[in-house]
C-alpha positions, 0 to 999 in steps of 0.5 A: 391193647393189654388194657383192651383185653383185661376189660374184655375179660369179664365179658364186654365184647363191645366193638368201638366207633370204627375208623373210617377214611381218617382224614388227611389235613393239608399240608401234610407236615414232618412232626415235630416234638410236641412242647407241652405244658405236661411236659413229657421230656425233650423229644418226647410226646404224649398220646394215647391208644385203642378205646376212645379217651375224650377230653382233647378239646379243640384244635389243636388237641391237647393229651386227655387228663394229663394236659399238653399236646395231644402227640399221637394215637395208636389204632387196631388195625384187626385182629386174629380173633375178629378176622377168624369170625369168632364169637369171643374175644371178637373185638376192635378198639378203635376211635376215628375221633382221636385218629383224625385229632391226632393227625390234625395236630400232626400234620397241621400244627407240627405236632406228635406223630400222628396215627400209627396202627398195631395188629393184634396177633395169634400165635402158631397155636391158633393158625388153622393151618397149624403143623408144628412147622417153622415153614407154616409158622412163618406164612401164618405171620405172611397171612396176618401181615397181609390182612394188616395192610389190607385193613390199613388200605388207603386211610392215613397212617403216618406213624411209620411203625406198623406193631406186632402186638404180642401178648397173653390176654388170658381171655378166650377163646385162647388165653395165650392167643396161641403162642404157648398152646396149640387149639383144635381150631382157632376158635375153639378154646379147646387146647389139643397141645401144651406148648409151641417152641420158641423157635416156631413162635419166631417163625411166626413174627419173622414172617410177618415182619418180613412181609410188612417191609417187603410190601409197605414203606412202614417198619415193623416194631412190638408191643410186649413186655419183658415177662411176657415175651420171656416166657413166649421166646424164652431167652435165647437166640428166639427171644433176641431182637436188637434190631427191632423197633418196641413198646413196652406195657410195663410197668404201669400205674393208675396214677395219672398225675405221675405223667413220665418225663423221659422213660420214667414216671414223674416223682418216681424212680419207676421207669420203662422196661423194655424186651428182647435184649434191649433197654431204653438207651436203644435207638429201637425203644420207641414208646411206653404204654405207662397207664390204662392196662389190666388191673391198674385201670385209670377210668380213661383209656390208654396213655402212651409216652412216645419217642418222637426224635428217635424216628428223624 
């Protein structure tokens, strides 16, 4: 995720091992919170996300580095960026291995959540169809919500959260993925408008959102951050989403051993901040990238902390 896109930054633009048919074992269990000798707190499990992160062992498979149960995996499902054909920021972060480990622990040994997906997404400024609509806004986010489902197809996708990943990844070809900037085409990186109104930008995630529940069993949720989505949805009434299932980027540390109990890092006061109105305390604030993005990389991957007994 923001970590996926920091790295891209300075070139690599590798695509990872796809995710194919990730495996379904039998019997497909209800998860349960993981007991971990790391452990990340009651109710509570640790995963990871995007690149691949080895060092799982055998199953059933435990967290990398920090150790416990391995709870779940969080894939790209697509991209704007990729689906558009573009020739930068033309990436996939996925890994088969840690899907299928972390449904294998699911559904076998009770353990975590499973996989879950995200879709990377472009903002109003990046849609080919672009006219400053609410209208359009809207179907784009319809259009990317489709192409979401579709990439999901018939592979097992437990996690009952499908997340709109929002973000400012500062790499081309749209360093805003067209939330703040309007392009001459979606590829181009050639910024024909400053600025796109809050009030279009939330078109643009009501559409989607809208089309994921109206056509899947899944319920939609956001990766972001609080700076991020400010200054994307501004403060008002576009900003607000008390209702809305979130994982939140920020903050984060490279320092693995300071693996969170709860909503705050071990040893620390340092706690998740999450978005849009809400605080930890709400029922909707789900899961915490705590390690791995930008420039705190941790020599890894991706860790999350994952609010397992919230979904039951």
């Amino acid at each position: 995720m923001r970590a996926v896109t920091k790295t891209l930054g300075a070139g690599l633009l590798a695509v990872a091992a796809a995710v194919g048919a990730l495996t379904v074992p039998a019997p497909a269990l209800a998860a349960t919170a993981a007991t971990t000798a790391a452990n990340p707190g009651t109710g509570f499990a640790y995963g990871t996300d995007s690149w691949p992160v080895s060092g799982t062992g055998s199953a059933p498979y435990k967290e990398p580095v920090t150790g416990g149960s391995y709870g779940g995996y969080m894939w790209m499902a697509g991209s704007w960026a990729h689906w558009a054909g573009c020739k930068t920021g033309n990436f996939l972060a996925q890994s088969a291995a840690n899907a299928n480990q972390a449904n294998e622990n699911y559904a076998k040994y009770h353990i975590g959540v499973g996989t879950g997906a995200y879709w990377y997404m472009g903002g109003p400024g990046v849609d080919p169809h672009w006219n400053g609509t609410t209208a359009e806004a809207t179907n784009w986010g319809a259009r990317q919500a489709a192409q979401t489902l579709t990439s999901i197809g018939s592979k097992y996708v437990p996690y009952p959260v499908i997340w709109a990943d929002i973000e400012l990844p500062e790499i081309a070809p749209a360093r805003d993925n067209g939330w703040n900037s309007v392009y001459t085409s979606p590829c181009s990186g050639v910024v024909k408008q400053a600025g796109v109104p809050a009030a279009v930008d939330r078109a643009e995630f009501n559409g989607f959102a809208a089309y994921i529940t109206a056509h899947s069993k899944y319920k939609v949720g956001v990766y972001s951050a609080p700076t991020i989505w400010g200054s994307i949805f501004g403060t008002g009434s576009a900003a607000s989403i008390p209702n809305t299932y979130e994982w939140t980027y920020w903050p984060e540390t490279a320092n693995l051993a300071a693996a969170p109990a709860g909503w705050c890092l071990h040893g620390s006061s340092t706690c998740a901040q999450f978005f849009g109105g809400q605080t930890s305390a709400s029922k909707y604030a789900l899961m915490w990238q705590w390690s791995g993005g930008g420039g705190v990389t941790n020599g890894h991957g991706d860790f999350d902390q994952i609010d397992v007994a919230r979904l039951k």
